[in-house]
C-alpha positions, 0 to 999 in steps of 0.5 A, a space after each residue: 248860523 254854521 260856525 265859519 269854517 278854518 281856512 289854511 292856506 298852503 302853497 305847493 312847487 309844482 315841480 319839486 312838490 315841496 309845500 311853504 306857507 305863503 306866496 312869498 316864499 314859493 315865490 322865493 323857491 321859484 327864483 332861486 330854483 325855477 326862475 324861469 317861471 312866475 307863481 299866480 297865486 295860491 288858493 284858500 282851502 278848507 278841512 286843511 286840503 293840498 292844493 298846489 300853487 299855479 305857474 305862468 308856463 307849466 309846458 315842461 318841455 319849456 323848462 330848462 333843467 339844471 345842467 352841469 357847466 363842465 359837461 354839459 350833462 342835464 339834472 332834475 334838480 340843482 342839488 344832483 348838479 351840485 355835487 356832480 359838478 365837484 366831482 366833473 371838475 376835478 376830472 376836467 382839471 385832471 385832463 386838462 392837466 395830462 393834456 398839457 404834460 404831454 403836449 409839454 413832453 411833445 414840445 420838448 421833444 422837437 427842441 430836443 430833436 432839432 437842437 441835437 440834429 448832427 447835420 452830417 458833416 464831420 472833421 475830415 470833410 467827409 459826410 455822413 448822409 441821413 436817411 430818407 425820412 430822418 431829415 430835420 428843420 434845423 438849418 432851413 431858413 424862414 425864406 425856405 420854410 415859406 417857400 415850401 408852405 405856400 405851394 398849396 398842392 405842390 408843397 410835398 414837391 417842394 419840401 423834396 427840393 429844399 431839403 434832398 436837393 439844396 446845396 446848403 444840405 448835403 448831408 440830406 443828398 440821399 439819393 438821385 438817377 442818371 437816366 429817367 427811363 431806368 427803373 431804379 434810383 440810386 440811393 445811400 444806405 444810411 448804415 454802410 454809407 454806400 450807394 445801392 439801386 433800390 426800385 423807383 415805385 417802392 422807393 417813392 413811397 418812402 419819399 413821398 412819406 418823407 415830405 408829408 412828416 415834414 410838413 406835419 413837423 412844421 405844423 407842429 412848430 406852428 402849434 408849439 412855437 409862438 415865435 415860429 407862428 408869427 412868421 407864418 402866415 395863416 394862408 399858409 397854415 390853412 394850406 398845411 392843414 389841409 395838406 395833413 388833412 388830405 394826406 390819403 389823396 396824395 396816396 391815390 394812383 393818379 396823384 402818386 404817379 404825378 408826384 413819382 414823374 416830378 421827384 424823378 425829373 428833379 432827381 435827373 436834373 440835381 444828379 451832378 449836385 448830388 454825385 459831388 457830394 458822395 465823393 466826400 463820402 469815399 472815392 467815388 468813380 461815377 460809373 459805380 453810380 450808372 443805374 441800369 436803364 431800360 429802353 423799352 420803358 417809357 418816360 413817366 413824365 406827365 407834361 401836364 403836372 406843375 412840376 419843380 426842375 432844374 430850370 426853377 430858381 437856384 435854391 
């Protein structure tokens, strides 16, 4: 009789090509390492020949890779994963670190700016008018801050209203027309604090720029300010944030036009407001305000705009 031939069993991983001993420790292997798949079983060999251990699933494409849980970035085995992970970690840590610094920084610079505004009036009476653009939040109250942040669309108009025409501001009192045919505001230089003509389609870019970064100055007290976002409802921040994100829009001809029709309108009905309040600026005599008018212009006024006037509510 033929001698009984030595048989070894030997179980191979299928996907790492490492060999063990027994089934158990494939199995093993497999849970710690590709757990999402089950050995059958190995197979006697003879004459000491290979032969790998079989799966239930050996479609690669159903295999899930070890992938990092920081970036998400996929590796043929854990090990690689591993050390990437210590390093992708502590880049993560890093940015998050810089993000929070420089939010930090950002926050402490609207406190700063809002707690240091100098409102304009000074000892004598006298005021000392701010420049378009240059205006603030401090001394809007919640009630005005609401009113502007729910207008949805108009939001830009009535930002204008409750900061450049609000009685309680007069230091923000920056510019007005007396005649809306004309083809000029009449507007404070901020630097010699005495009034010069300036053309009404240059100039309301400025305004219109002017209301958009207050309403980005408001989203970003909604973003830093816990106490300040309670009080604003998310139906108004959703409508802030799709102001911001549709800033462009405002700049297209047809909506340009109907904002420059409102902003001159409101700044004809709020003159008497305004030139009151530049006679604490030096004696004033109102003709010195007079802009030069052009009767062949016609009026702008688009009749169809939901515009703000002097027939709204007193601020």
């Amino acid at each position: 009789m033929d001698k009984k031939v030595n048989q070894k069993l030997i179980f191979r991983c299928n996907y790492c090509n490492k060999n063990y001993a027994s089934s158990s420790s494939l199995c093993n292997h497999n849970k710690k390492f590709h757990n999402e798949h089950v050995v059958e079983r190995g197979s006697f060999v003879q004459n000491n020949e290979v032969v790998c251990g079989t799966f239930e699933v050996l479609d690669k494409k159903l295999y899930k890779l070890p992938q990092c849980k920081f970036c998400n970035k996929q590796f043929n085995d854990r090990s690689n994963k591993s050390k990437h992970e210590k390093i992708c970690k502590n880049k993560i840590i890093l940015e998050i670190t810089n993000i929070k610094n420089e939010n930090e920084l950002l926050k402490s610079q609207i406190i700063n700016n809002i707690q240091n505004i100098n409102n304009g009036i000074i000892n004598n009476n006298q005021i000392i008018i701010n420049q378009v653009g240059k205006e603030t939040l401090d001394g809007l109250s919640l009630k005005d801050i609401l009113s502007i942040t729910k207008d949805g669309n108009n939001m830009p108009i009535t930002c204008i209203k409750k900061v450049n025409f609000n009685k309680k501001f007069p230091e923000n009192h920056s510019f007005c027309t007396t005649t809306l045919e004309g083809k000029h505001f009449t507007r404070i230089n901020h630097k010699t604090q005495k009034p010069e003509k300036i053309n009404k389609v240059d100039f309301i870019n400025e305004v219109l720029d002017s209301s958009l970064r207050f309403i980005n100055n408001i989203s970003l007290m909604i973003e830093f300010d816990e106490s300040f976002r309670d009080n604003i409802p998310l139906e108004h921040q959703q409508k802030i944030k799709d102001i911001l994100n549709n800033q462009n829009k405002f700049h297209e001809a047809k909506n340009k036009k109907a904002f420059f029709n409102c902003i001159n309108d409101m700044s004809y009905n709020f003159k008497d407001i305004i030139l009151e309040t530049w006679k604490l600026i030096q004696p004033l005599d109102n003709k010195q305000c007079e802009i030069e008018t052009d009767s062949e212009e016609p009026p702008l006024i688009d009749e169809n705009f939901n515009y703000m006037s002097s027939s709204d509510d007193e601020l």
